[in-house]
FIKERO-90671 format. One record per residue (C-alpha): residue number from 1; x, z, y. Coordinates in steps of 0.1 Angstrom, whole numbers, plus 5000, padded with zeros to 4 digits. Layout:
REC   seza     c1     c3     c2
REC    NUM      X      Z      Y
...
% end
This chain:
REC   seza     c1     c3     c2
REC      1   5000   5000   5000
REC      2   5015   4990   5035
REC      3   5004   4996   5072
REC      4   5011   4981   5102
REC      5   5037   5001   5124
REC      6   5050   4992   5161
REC      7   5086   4984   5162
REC      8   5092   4977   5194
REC      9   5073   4966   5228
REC     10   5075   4948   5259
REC     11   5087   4968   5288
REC     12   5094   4963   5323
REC     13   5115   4987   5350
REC     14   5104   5020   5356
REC     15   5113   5019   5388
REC     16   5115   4990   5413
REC     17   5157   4989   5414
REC     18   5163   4950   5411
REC     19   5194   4959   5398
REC     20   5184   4965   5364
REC     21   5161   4935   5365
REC     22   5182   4916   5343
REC     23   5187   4938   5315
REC     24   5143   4939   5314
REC     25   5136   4901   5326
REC     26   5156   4867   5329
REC     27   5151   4841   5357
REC     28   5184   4824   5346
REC     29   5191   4791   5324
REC     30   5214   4798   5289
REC     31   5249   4780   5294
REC     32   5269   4779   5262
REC     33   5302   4770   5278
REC     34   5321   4797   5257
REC     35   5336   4787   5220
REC     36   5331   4822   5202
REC     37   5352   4810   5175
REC     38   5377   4817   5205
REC     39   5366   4849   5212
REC     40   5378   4866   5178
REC     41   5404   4885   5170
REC     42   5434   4864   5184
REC     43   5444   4882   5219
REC     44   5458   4853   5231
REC     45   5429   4829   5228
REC     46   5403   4859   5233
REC     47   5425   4867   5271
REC     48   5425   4829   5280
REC     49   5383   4826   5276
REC     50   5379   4857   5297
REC     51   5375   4838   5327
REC     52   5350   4816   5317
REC     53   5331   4835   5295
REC     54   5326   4859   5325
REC     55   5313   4834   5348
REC     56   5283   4835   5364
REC     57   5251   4817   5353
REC     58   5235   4829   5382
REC     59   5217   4803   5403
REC     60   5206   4832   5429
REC     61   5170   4831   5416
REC     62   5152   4861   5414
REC     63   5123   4883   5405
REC     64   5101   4895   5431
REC     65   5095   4934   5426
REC     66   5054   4930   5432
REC     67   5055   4907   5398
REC     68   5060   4935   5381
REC     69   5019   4951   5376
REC     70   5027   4976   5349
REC     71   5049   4993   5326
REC     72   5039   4964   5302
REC     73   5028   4932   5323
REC     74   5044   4910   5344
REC     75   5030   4884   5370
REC     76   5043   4849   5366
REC     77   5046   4820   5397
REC     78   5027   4790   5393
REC     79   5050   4768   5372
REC     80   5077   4795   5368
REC     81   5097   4799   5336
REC     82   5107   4834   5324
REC     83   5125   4846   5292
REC     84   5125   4880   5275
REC     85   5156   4870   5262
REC     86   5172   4903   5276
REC     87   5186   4937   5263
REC     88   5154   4961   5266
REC     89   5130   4928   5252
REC     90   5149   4904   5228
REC     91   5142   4920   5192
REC     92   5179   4925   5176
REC     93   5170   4907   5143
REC     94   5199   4918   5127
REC     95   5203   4950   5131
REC     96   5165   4955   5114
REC     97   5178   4928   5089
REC     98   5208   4953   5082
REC     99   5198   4988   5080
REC    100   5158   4991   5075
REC    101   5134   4983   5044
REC    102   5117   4955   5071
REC    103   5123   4916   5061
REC    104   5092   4909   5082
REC    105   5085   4910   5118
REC    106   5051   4900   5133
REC    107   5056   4891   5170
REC    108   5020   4894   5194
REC    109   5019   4880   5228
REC    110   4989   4881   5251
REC    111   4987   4855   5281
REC    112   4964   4849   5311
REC    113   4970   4816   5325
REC    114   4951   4784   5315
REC    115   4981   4761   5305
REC    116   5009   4788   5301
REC    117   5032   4782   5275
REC    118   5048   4807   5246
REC    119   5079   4797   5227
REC    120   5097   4816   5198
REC    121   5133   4813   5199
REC    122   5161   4826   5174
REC    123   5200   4828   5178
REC    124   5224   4830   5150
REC    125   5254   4852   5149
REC    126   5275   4823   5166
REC    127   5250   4822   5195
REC    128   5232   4794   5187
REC    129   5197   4792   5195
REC    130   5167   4773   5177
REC    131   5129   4772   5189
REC    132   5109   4785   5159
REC    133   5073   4786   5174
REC    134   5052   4773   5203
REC    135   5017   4786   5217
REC    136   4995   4771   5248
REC    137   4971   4790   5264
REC    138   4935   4775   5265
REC    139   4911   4786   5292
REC    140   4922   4823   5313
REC    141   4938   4838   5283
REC    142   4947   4841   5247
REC    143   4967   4862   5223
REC    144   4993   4844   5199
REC    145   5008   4860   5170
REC    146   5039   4846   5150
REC    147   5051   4856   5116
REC    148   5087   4857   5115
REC    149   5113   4865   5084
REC    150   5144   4884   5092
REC    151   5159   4863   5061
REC    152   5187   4844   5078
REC    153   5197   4873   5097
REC    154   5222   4887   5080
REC    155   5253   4881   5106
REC    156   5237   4886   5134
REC    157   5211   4866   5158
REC    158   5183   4880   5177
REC    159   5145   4871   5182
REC    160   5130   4863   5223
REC    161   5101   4845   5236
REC    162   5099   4823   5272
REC    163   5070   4820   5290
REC    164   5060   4793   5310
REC    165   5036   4794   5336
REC    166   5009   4773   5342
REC    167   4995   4750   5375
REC    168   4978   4787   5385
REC    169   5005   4809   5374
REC    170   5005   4836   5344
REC    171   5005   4872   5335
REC    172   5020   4882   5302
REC    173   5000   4912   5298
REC    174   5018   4928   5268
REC    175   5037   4923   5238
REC    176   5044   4939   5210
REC    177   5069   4934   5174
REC    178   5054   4951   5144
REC    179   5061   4953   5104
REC    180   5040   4961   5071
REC    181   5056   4993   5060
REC    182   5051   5014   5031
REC    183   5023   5042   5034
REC    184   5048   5070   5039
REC    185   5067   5052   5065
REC    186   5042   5050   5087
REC    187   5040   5088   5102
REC    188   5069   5086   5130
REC    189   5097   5113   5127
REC    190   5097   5138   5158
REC    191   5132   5146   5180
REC    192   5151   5177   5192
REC    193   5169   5164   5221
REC    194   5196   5183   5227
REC    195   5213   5186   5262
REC    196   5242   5200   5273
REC    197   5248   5212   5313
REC    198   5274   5218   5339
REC    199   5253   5200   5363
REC    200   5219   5217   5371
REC    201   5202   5194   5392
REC    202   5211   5163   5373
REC    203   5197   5180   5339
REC    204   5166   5189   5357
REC    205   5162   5157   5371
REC    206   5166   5141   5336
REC    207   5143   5167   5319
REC    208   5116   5156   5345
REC    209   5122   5121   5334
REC    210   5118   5130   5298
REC    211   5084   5148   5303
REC    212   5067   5120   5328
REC    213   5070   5096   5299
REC    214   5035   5099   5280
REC    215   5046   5078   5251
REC    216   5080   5100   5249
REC    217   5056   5129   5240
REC    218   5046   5124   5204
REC    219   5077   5123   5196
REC    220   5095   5150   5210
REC    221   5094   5184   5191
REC    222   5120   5205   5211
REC    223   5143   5196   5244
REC    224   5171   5222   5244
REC    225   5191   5225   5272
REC    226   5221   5243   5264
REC    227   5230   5259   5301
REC    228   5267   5266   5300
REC    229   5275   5264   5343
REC    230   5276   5291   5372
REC    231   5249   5275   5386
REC    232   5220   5277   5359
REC    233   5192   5247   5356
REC    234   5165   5268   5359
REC    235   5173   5271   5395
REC    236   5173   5237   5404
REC    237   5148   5226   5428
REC    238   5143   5203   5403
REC    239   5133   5224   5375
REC    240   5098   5232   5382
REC    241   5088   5197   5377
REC    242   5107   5196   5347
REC    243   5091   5229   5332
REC    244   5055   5212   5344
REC    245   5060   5180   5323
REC    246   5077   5193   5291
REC    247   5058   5226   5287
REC    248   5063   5247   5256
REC    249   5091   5219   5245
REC    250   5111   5229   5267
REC    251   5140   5256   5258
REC    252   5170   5264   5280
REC    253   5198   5286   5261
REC    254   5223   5303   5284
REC    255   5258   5304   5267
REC    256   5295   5305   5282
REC    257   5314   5273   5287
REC    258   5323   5260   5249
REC    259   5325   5225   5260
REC    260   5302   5194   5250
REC    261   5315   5201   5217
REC    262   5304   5240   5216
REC    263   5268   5229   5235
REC    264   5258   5205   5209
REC    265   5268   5224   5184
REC    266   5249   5250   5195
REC    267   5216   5224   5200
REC    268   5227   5209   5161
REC    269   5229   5246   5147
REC    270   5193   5255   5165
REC    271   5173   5225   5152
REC    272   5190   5228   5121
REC    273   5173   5268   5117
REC    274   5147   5254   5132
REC    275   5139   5227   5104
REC    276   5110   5215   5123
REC    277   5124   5184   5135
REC    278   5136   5151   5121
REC    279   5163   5143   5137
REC    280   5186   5156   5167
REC    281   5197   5134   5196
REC    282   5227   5141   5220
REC    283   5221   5134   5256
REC    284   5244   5136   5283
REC    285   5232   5160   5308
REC    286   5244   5133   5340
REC    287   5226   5102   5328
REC    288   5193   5084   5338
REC    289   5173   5075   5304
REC    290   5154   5047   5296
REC    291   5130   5068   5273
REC    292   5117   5038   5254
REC    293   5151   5037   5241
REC    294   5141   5075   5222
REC    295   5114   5060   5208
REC    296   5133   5028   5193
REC    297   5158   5050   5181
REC    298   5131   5070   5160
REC    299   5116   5044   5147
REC    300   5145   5026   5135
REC    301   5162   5055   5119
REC    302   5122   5061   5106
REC    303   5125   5029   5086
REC    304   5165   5029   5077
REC    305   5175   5024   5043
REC    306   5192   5057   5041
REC    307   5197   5080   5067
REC    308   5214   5069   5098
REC    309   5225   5082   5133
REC    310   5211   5056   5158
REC    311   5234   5057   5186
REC    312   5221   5045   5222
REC    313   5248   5021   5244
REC    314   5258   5030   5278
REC    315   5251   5013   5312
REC    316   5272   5016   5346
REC    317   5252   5038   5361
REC    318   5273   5026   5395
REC    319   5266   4990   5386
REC    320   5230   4994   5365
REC    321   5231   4958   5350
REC    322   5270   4965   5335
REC    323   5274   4975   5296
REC    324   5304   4997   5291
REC    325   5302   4991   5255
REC    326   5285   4973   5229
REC    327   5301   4992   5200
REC    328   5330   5009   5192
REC    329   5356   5014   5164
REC    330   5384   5039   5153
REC    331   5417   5014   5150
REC    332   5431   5030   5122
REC    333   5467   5020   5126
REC    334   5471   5034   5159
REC    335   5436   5057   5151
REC    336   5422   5050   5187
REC    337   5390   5045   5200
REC    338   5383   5012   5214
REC    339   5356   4985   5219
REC    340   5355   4961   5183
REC    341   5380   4934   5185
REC    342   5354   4908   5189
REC    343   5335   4924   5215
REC    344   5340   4934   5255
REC    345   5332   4962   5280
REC    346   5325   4961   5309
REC    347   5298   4933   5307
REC    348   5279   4925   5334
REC    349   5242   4909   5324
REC    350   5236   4908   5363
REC    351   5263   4875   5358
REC    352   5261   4867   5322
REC    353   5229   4870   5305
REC    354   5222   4879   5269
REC    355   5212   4842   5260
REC    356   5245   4827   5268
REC    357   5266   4855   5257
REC    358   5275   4840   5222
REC    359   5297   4874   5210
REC    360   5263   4896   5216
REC    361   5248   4876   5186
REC    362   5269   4890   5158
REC    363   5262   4919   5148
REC    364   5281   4946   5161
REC    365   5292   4973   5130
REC    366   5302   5004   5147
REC    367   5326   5035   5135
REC    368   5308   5062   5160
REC    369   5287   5064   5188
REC    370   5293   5082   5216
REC    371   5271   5111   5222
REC    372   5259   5107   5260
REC    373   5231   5090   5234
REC    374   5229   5096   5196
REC    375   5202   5101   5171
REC    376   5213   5124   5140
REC    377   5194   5129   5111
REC    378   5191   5168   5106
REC    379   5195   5161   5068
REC    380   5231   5145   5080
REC    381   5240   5181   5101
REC    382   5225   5198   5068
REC    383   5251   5178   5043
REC    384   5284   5174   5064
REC    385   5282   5200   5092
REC    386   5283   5207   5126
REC    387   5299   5196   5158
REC    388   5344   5202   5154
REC    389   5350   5235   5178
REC    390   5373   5210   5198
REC    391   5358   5219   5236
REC    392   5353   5180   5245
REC    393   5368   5148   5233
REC    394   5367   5132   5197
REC    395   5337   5156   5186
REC    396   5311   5124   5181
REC    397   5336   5101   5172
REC    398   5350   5126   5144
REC    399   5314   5130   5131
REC    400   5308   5096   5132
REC    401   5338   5090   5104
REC    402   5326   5122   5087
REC    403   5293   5107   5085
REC    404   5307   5075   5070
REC    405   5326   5088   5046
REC    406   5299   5111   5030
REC    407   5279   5077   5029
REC    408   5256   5078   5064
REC    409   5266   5048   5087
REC    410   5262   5051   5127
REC    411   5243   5018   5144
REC    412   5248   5013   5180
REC    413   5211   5001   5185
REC    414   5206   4975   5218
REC    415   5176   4987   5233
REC    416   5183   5026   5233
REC    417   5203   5030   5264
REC    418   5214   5052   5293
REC    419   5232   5049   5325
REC    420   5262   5070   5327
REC    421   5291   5075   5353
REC    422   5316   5050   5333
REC    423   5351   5061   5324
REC    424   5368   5040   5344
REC    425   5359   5058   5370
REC    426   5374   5096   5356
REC    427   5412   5106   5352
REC    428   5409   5120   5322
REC    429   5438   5109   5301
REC    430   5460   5127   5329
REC    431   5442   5158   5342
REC    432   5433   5183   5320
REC    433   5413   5166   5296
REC    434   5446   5153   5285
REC    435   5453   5186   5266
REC    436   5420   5179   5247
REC    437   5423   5145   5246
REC    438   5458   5146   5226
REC    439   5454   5176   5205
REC    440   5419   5167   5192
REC    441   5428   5127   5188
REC    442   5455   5139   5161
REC    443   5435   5167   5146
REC    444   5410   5137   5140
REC    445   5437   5115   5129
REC    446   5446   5142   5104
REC    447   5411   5143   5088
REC    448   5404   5109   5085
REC    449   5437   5089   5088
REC    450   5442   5063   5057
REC    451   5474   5063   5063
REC    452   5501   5087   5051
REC    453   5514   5095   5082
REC    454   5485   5088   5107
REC    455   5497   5051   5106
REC    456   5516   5048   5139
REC    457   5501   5077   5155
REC    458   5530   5098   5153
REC    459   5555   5072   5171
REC    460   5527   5064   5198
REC    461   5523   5095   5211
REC    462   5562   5095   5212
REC    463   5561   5067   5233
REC    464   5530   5080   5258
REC    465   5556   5113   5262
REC    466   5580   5094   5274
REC    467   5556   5069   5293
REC    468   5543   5103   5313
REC    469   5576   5119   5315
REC    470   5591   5088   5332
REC    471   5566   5093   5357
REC    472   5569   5123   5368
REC    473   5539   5135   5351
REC    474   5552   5164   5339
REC    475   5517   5185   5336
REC    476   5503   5156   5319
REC    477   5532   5153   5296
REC    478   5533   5197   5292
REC    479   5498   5197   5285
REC    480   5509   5174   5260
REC    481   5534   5194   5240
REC    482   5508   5222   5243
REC    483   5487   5202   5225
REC    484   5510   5195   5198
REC    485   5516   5233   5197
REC    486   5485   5241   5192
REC    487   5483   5219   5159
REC    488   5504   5231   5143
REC    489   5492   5267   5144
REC    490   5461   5255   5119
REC    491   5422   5248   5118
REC    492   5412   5282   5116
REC    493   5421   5289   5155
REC    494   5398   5265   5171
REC    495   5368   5285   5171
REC    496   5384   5316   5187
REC    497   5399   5299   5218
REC    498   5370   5273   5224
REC    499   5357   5303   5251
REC    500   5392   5303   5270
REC    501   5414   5274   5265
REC    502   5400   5256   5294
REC    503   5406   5285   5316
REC    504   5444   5287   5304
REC    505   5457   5252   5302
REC    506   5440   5251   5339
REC    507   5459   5278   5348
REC    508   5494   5265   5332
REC    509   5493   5228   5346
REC    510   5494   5242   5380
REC    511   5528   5252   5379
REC    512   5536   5213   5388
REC    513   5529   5195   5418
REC    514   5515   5166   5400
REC    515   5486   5187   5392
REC    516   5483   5203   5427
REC    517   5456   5180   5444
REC    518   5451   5179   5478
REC    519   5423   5164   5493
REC    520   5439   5159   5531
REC    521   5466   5130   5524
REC    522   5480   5144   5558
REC    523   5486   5177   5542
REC    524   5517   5160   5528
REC    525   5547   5141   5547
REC    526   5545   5109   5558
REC    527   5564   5084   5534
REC    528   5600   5075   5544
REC    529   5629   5056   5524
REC    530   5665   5056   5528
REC    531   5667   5021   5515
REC    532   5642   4987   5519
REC    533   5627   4977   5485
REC    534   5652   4955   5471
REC    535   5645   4914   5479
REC    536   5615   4928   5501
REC    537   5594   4929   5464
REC    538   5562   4950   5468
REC    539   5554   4984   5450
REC    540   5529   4969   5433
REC    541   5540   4939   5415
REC    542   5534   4932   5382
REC    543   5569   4931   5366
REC    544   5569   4900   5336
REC    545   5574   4908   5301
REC    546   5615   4901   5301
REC    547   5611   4928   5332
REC    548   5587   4949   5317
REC    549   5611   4957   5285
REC    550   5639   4964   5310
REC    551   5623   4989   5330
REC    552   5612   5010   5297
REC    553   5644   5006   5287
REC    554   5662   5016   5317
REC    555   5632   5043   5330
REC    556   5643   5073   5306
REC    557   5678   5068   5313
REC    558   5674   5069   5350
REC    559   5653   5100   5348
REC    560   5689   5124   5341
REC    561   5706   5106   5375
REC    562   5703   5131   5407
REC    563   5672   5133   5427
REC    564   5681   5115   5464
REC    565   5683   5142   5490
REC    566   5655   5129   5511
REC    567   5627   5121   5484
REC    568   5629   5161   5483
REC    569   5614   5164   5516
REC    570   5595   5131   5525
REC    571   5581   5106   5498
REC    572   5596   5078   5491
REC    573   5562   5058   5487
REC    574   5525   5061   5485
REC    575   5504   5045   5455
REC    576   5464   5043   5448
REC    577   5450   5052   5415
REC    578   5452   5015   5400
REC    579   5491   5009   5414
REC    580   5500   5039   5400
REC    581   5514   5026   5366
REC    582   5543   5036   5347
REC    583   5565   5001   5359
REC    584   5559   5013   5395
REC    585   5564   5054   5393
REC    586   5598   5048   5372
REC    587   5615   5033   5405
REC    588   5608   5062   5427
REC    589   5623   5102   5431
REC    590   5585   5109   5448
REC    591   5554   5097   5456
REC    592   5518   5099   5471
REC    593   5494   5092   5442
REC    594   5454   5092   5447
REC    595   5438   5099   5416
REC    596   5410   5079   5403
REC    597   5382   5096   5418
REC    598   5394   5091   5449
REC    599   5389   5128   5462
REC    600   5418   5139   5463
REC    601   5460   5130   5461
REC    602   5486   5144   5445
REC    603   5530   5148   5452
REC    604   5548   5134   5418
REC    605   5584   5147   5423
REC    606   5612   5139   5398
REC    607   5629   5166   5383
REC    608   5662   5157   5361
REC    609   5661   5193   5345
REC    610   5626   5196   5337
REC    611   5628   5165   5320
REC    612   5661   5168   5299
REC    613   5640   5200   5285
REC    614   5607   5185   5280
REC    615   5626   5152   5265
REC    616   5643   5175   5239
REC    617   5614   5192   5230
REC    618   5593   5164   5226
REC    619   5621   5146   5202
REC    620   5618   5178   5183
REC    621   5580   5180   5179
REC    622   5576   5149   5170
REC    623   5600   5151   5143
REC    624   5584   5179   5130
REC    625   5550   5160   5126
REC    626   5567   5132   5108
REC    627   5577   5160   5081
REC    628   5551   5179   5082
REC    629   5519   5154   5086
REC    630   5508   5154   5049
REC    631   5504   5192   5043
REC    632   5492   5193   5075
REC    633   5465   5173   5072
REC    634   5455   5185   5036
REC    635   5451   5221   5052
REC    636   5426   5207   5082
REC    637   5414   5187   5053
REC    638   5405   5219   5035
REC    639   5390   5233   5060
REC    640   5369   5213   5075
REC    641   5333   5224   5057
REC    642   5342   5256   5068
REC    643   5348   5251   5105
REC    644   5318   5227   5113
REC    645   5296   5252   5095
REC    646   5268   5271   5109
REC    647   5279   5303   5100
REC    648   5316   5300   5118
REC    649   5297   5282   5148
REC    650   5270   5316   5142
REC    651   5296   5337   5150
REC    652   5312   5320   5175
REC    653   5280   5318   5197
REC    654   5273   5353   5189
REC    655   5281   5369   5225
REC    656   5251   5348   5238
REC    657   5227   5345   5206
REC    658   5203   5376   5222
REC    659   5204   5363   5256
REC    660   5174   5355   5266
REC    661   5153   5323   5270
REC    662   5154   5323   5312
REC    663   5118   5300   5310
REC    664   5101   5321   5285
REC    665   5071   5339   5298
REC    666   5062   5312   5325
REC    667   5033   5291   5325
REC    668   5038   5254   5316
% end
C-alpha cells in the first residue's frame, strides 16, 4: 500500500531582497560555453576555465518585486519567459535517485493564463539539458501533471520547469513534486533544532524566524538554544517575539562557554534523553534560514534508504546569491577540509545561473557537512556518540567520517540552505582559533587517517611552522606548538579543559605583539625604511614560481641574521590582510598588518632569538610525531566511544545541568 507524500514545493523569497532573487527565480538564458570535461580534477585545465566558467550570463534583466503575490505564486509579463531552474526550485533528481526508496516523482503545475506554456526539462550529470514534457494552457487556467522516473539519474542531473507567458501574461500559482511512498513512510519525522549562542540578538532574531513559519511548525518538536554568552538571549529585545512564536518549543539552557562543540553536544545529549524527536539539526546561532530548507531536509532523510544526516549548504550572507560551498571532502593525504576537486566555492548564481553551470549537475558525494546546517538522525548520536569535546573546529567534520565509517553517509542536500558570515571574511587560521584549529585537525587525522602516519600531515604542518615563523607570527606559530603539546598528553584530557582552554591560550598569545591588536593604526609609528625597495618592485608583487622556491628557501635562513636597528622603532612597511602573505612578510624586520576583519591592526616584529627556540622545538616535535603517530592514534582510537559519550559529556556539563530553564514559567 503506497500514499502520496509532498517532496518538495515551489517557493518564492520571503522577503523582497532582489538579491536572492536568483537563487528562487531565473530571468536569464542557459549558456553552455564551459567543457566540464575540463573542469575535473586536472588543476591546470580546471585554473584556465575559471574565467569563463565565471562569466556572466547576465543580460541585466530582472524581476520586479510586486511579481512576487505569495509565498507560492508568482505573476508573469505578458510574453515573459521564466525558469525554476534555480537552487530553492529545480528538483535535485539525483540526489533522490541516490539515497531514498523514490524512483518516481510526479511533478503538478497550476497556470492562469490562456496560452501560457509549461515545459519539463532534465539535465544530466555533464549539464546537458533535454525537454521531457510540454503543457499549454487552454482558457484562464489549468493544472498539468507530469510523471517523471528518476531512472537515468544515477550521476547526477536535475528536474526544472519554464513558464511562458501568454498574449495577457501568467501567474503560476503553485507547484508541487510528490512520490508514492510506502504506508509507513508517510507520517513526517519531527526536529530538535539545536542552537548554540554567543550572540543574543542574532539567536533571537533567528528563533523568531523559526516560529513565523507556519509550515516549520509540524515539524518541530524542541528548539534548544544552548545560551553559553555574558549577555543571555533571553534579554534580547528580540526575544519576546521569539518566545510568542515558538511557545512551549522553545527551551534556552544556560551553560559556561564549552564552544560549538560543547553547545551541540549538549543540544545532541538532550534530544537524545529526550527520545521524542527524530532527528537533531545543528544551526548556527548568526545565520538567516530559509525554513523550507528544514522541512526538505526532514523529508529527505524521512525517505532515505538508511539513516542519513542531511546537511544544508551555505550562502554569503554578505553577497546573498553566493554559494560558499557545494560540498565538501576530507583530502586524505594531506587530511584537510576542502571543497571536492570537481567543484568551486565561492559561486555566485547572481552571475552564473544553475542551468548553465555544467559542474552543479553531478552529483556532489560529500565526507561532512558543516554544522551552521545539519540534520542528524538521533539513532546515528545513539550508535556512534556525541559531539568530540574539541571547543570548535573539526567537531562536524570528525562526525561526519565517524558516521561514514559506522555505515551512515552525510548528503549536502541543495535546497536546505542558510546565509552565514563566509570564512573568507574571519582570521581564523592565525588568531586563536589557530590553537583549535591545529590540535583538533590532527587529533581527527589520528582517528580516521588511512594512512600510517597521517599521510603527509606530519611534514605539512612542519612546513605551515616554518611558513608562520618566517613571518613573524610567532603567537600563531606558539599556539601552534601548544597544540601539539597538548596531543600528546592523550584523549582523556579534552573534556576537563574544554571550560578553560580558551581563557588560557588567550591569555598566553598575548605575550607577542603580533597578537596585540590595535584598532587606531596611528597608535603605531609611521612606516620608515633605511633602504628603497630594490629595482622600485612593489610590496605586493606576486613573486613567479622560480622566485617563489627561492624565497622559502632563503626566508628561514634569513630569519637568524640581526634585526636592522630602525625596524625596532618604526616599521619598515604596512600590509592589508590580503598582501600579507608569507613571500611578502619574509622581506621585512617589521610591519603594519590589518587583519581580515578589518577592525583592527597589528606590529609583526622579527625576533632572531625567539625564533632559533621555536625553530628547535618545532624540529623536535615534529619528530616526535613521526615516531610516535601509530600508538598515538590507537590510544585516541581506543578512546573514542568513551569521550563522545553521554555519560563523559554528563559529567562534563554537570556544573550547569540544575540551572534553570530562564523562560520556564512564562506564558507563550
Amino acid at each position: 500500500m503506497t500514499t502520496t507524500r509532498l517532496l518538495q514545493r515551489q517557493i518564492l523569497p520571503i522577503d523582497r531582497d532582489t538579491d536572492v532573487f536568483p537563487l528562487y527565480v531565473d530571468l536569464e538564458e542557459a549558456k553552455l560555453d564551459t567543457d566540464r570535461d575540463a573542469v575535473g580534477g586536472d588543476k591546470a585545465a580546471k585554473d584556465l576555465n575559471n574565467a569563463a566558467i565565471r562569466q556572466s550570463t547576465s543580460t541585466g534583466r530582472k524581476l520586479h518585486p510586486d511579481q512576487i503575490r505569495s509565498r507560492t505564486a508568482l505573476r508573469l509579463e505578458p510574453s515573459q519567459l521564466l525558469s525554476f531552474g534555480t537552487y530553492f526550485n529545480a528538483f535535485p533528481a539525483s540526489y533522490w535517485r541516490r539515497h531514498t526508496i523514490v524512483d518516481e516523482v510526479q511533478l503538478t503545475v497550476s497556470v492562469t493564463g490562456d496560452g501560457s506554456v509549461v515545459t519539463v526539462y532534465k539535465s544530466m550529470a555533464r549539464g546537458h539539458s533535454q525537454r521531457v514534457d510540454i503543457a499549454v494552457v487552454e482558457g484562464d487556467g489549468g493544472t498539468f501533471t507530469f510523471d517523471l522516473t528518476l531512472k537515468p539519474f544515477v550521476d547526477g542531473g536535475w528536474y526544472w520547469y519554464d513558464v511562458v507567458a501568454g498574449d495577457d501574461g501568467a501567474i503560476v500559482e503553485e507547484a508541487e513534486w510528490t512520490a508514492e511512498v510506502p504506508a509507513d513512510r508517510v507520517e513526517h519525522g519531527t526536529v530538535d533544532v539545536c542552537i548554540t549562542t554567543m550572540l543574543p540578538d542574532m539567536s533571537a532574531q533567528l528563533l523568531t524566524q523559526l516560529g513565523d513559519t507556519a509550515e516549520l511548525q509540524p515539524y518541530l518538536d524542541t528548539v534548544m538554544v544552548m545560551d553559553q554568552g555574558k549577555d543571555k538571549v533571553t534579554d534580547s529585545e528580540y526575544f519576546p517575539a521569539a518566545r510568542k512564536g515558538l511557545g512551549d518549543k522553545l527551551r534556552v539552557i544556560v551553560q559556561g562557554n564549552l564552544g560549538g562543540s560543547g553547545g551541540y553536544a549538549r543540544g545532541q545529549l538532550e534530544s537524545v534523553r529526550k527520545g521524542t524527536a527524530t532527528y537533531a539539526m545543528m544551526m548556527d546561532d548568526d545565520v538567516v534560514c530559509e525554513p523550507e530548507g528544514i522541512i526538505r531536509a526532514v523529508t529527505f532523510g524521512d525517505l532515505a534508504k538508511r539513516p542519513t544526516i542531511v546537511g544544508g549548504h551555505m550562502f554569503n550572507l554578505y553577497s546573498r546569491a553566493e554559494l560558499h560551498s557545494f560540498g565538501e571532502i576530507v583530502q586524505p593525504w594531506r587530511f584537510w577540509w576542502q571543497t571536492r576537486l570537481d567543484g568551486y566555492s565561492q559561486w555566485d548564481f547572481g552571475a552564473r545561473n544553475l542551468r548553465s553551470s555544467r559542474w552543479l549537475h553531478k552529483r556532489a558525494d560529500v565526507d561532512f557537512n558543516g554544522w551552521f546546517m545539519c540534520l542528524i538522525p538521533r539513532v546515528v548520536l545513539e550508535e556512534i556518540g556525541l559531539s568530540l569535546p574539541v571547543f570548535i573546529k573539526w567537531d562536524d567534520s570528525e562526525f561526519g567520517l565517524r558516521a561514514k565509517q559506522a555505515g551512515y553517509p552525510t548528503v549536502s542536500f541543495p535546497g536546505a540552505a542558510v546565509w552565514h558570515v563566509p570564512w573568507t571574511d574571519k582570521n581564523d587560521g592565525l588568531d586563536w582559533q589557530s590553537y583549535f584549529h591545529h590540535r583538533n585537525r590532527i587529533i581527527a587525522a589520528l582517528l580516521h587517517s588511512p594512512y600510517e602516519r597521517g599521510g603527509r600531515m606530519v611534514r605539512e604542518s612542519f612546513n605551515h611552522q616554518i611558513k608562520h615563523l618566517a613571518s613573524l607570527q610567532y603567537s600563531t606559530a606558539e599556539l601552534r606548538h601548544l597544540a601539539m603539546e597538548d596531543v600528546l598528553r592523550g584523549p582523556h584530557a579534552l573534556h576537563g579543559e574544554l571550560a578553560t582552554k580558551l581563557a588560557d591560550i588567550n591569555a598566553f598569545r598575548k605575550q607577542w605583539s603580533d597578537a596585540q591588536l590595535l584598532l587606531d593604526r596611528d597608535d603605531l609609528p609611521p612606516v620608515r625604511r633605511k633602504k628603497p625597495p630594490k629595482k622600485g618592485k612593489s610590496d605586493i608583487e606576486i613573486p613567479g614560481r622560480k622566485s617563489t622556491l627561492i624565497a622559502a628557501a632563503l626566508a628561514p635562513i634569513r630569519q637568524l641574521r640581526p634585526v636592522r636597528e630602525t625596524a625596532g622603532v618604526y616599521p619598515e612597511t604596512e600590509l592589508t590582510a590580503m598582501d600579507a602573505k608569507w613571500w611578502n612578510l619574509v622581506k621585512y624586520d617589521s610591519a603594519v598588518v590589518s587583519m581580515n576583519d578589518g577592525s583592527s591592526v597589528a606590529l609583526y616584529k622579527r625576533d632572531p632569538e625567539h625564533y632559533r627556540d621555536l625553530l628547535k622545538r618545532t624540529i623536535d616535535i615534529h619528530r616526535r610525531f613521526n615516531r610516535e603517530w601509530p600508538q598515538l592514534a590507537q590510544q585516541y582510537r581506543d578512546a573514542l566511544g568513551e569521550i563522545t559519550s553521554p555519560e563523559s559529556w554528563e559529567k562534563t556539563f554537570a556544573p550547569w545541568t540544575d540551572a534553570p530553564d530562564p523562560t520556564e514559567g512564562e506564558g507563550a
